[in-house]
N, C-alpha and C positions, 0 to 999 in steps of 0.2 A: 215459102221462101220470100225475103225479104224484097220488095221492089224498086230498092233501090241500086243505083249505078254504080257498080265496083269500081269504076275506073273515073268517078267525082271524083277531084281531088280532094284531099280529106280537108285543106284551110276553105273548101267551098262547101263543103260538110260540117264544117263548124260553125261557119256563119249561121245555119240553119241551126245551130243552139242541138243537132242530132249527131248521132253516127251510129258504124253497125258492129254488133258485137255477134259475132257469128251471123245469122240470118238476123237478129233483131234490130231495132233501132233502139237507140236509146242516147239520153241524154249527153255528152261529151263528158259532163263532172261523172256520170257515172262508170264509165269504159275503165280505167284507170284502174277501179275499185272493183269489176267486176273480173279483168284479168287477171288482178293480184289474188282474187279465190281462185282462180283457177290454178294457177301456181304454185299456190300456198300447199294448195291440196294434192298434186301431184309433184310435189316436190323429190320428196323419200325416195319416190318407186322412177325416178325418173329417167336416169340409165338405162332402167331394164327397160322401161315403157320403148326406151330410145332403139334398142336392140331388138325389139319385139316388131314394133311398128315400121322399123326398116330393112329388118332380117339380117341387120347389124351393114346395109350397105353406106349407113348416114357416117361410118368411119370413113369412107372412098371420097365420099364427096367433100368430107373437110381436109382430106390429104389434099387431094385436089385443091382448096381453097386456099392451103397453105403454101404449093409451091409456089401460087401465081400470086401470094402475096408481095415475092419480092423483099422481104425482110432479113436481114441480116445483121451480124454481130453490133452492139452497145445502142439497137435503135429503139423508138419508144413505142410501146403498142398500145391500142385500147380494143378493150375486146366488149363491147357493148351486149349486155343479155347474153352475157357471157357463162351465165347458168352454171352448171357442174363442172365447166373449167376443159372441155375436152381441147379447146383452140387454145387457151390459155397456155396450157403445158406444153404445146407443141409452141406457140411462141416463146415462150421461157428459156426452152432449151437452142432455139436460133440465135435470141441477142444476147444471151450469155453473160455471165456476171455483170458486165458492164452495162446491160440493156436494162428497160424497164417494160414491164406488162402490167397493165392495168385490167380487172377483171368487173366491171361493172353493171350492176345488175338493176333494176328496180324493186323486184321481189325480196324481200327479204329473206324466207325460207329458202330461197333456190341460193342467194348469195351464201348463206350461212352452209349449204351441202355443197360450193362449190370449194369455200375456204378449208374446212374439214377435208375435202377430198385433198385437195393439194399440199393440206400440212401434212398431212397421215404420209402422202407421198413424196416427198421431203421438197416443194418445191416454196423455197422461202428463199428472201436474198432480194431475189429481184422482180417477185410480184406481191402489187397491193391488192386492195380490194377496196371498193367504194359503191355503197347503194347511191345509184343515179338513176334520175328522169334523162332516157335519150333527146326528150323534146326540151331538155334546158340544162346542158353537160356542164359540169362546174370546173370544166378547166380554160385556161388561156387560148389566145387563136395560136394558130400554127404551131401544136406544139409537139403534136402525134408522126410517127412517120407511116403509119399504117393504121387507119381506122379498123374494123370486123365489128358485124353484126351476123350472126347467123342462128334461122326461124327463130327472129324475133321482130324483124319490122310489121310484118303483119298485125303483131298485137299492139303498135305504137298507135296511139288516137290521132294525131297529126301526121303523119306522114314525113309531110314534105316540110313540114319545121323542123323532123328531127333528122333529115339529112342535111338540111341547112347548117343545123348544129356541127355533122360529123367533118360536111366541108369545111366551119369557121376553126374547126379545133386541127385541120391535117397541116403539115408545113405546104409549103409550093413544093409541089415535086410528088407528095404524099397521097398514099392509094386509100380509098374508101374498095371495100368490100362487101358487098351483100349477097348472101347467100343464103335462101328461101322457096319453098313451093312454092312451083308454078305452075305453068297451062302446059300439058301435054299437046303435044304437035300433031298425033294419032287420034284420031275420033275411037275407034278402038280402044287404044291405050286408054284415052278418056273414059270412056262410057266402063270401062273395066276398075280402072281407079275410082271409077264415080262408088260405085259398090262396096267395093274396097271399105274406101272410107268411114262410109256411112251405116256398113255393117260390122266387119272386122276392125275396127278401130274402138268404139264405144264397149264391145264384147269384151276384145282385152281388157279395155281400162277398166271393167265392172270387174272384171277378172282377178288381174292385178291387184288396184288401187282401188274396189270399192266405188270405184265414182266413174259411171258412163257416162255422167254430163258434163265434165269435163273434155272427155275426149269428141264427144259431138262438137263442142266448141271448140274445139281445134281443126275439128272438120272444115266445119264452116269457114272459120277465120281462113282456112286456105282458099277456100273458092272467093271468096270477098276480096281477096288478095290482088294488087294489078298483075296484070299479065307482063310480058318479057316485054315489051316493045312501049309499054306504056309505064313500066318502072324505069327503063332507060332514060324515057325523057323528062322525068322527074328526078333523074339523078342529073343532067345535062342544065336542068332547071335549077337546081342547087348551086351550080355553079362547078361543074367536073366536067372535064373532058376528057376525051376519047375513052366513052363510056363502050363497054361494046358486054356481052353476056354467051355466056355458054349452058348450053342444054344438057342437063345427064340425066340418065334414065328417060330417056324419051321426051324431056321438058317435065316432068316429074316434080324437078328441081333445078332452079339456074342459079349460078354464080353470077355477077354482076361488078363488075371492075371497072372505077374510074379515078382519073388521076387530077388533085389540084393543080391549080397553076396559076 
């Protein structure tokens, strides 16, 4: 394992010219380019991976994500690493003809099965699509009324620049969303998940998709991941408040809610 501090903030990570790509260290120009293999290459399979890997409960956790969004008829959403479109479609059919949904990805192949998924299913009208860097979003300030990111901050090389971004782009009033593995609250639970992970995860993906080393990096990237209490105050750092996070499945996974102002 890598000995570095999961919970450096990644702009004090960068100064060091490093950061960690799963367990490893490596260059900051390179993180960027070694996520987008991993993506590229579990793109196809990645639904199923999604229902494999969470025994299909990753549906519960973005229903959850959705109510507390707060979103409602003609409002504008971005749905950041937005991937295969699952939040998307569920935002879509909230703001409703008159709304807009942004579906933004950095990956290209994940954007390109996310657009296919949603025209096959007829959800045209009122979402776009746009490959974006979260660390530099190419819209306006204030223009969003509901940011979303969901398991995708982890794989962001700066962090805390690209909440920066999600706060520069929410209107006053407007909720950022983060929703991502975290730290199990159960030592238990831990040491059980720990296994999990680290066996049952790479097994499937060689399974599945031919490539267990993608899913070891996805391992990793979750334990590298800050914890609840230390992505809080990096969203409070962004400039959001009344940041507060909820635990599901044991801390497994938190949602993460804060509102510009």
């Amino acid at each position: 394992m890598s000995d570095s501090n999961p919970h450096l903030s990644t702009s004090a990570q960068n100064e060091s010219h490093t950061t960690h790509f799963g367990y490893q260290q490596v260059d900051v120009h390179e993180k960027q380019a070694k996520v987008a293999e991993v993506f590229h290459s579990v793109a196809a399979k990645y639904d199923l991976m999604n229902d494999l890997m969470s025994m299909g409960i990753h549906r519960l956790w973005k229903r959850f994500t959705l109510e507390k969004s707060g979103v409602r008829k003609g409002q504008r959403v971005l749905d950041i690493a937005g991937g295969t479109g699952d939040l998307t479609m569920a935002f879509s059919r909230r703001v409703g003809p008159d709304g807009q949904v942004i579906l933004a990805d950095i990956n290209a192949s994940m954007l390109q099965v996310g657009r296919d998924r949603l025209t096959d299913k007829g959800y045209v009208g009122n979402v776009e699509y746009v490959q974006a860097n979260a660390e530099v979003l190419p819209f306006p300030e204030a223009h969003f009324d509901c940011v979303s990111i969901a398991f995708g901050l982890r794989n962001v090389t700066d962090k805390d620049r690209a909440l920066g971004e999600m706060a520069r782009v929410l209107k006053p009033g407007g909720r950022l969303l983060v929703l991502e593995f975290s730290k199990p609250n159960n030592p238990l639970l831990s040491k059980a998940y720990d296994t999990y992970s680290f066996t049952a995860l790479p097994f499937m993906g060689r399974l599945v998709t031919q490539d267990a080393d993608s899913y070891r990096y996805l391992a990793e990237s979750i334990r590298m991941h800050p914890d609840q209490e230390t992505l809080k105050q990096m969203m409070q750092d962004a400039g959001l408040d009344q940041v507060q996070y909820y635990n599901m499945t044991g801390g497994i996974v938190a949602l993460h809610k804060g509102i510009k102002f």
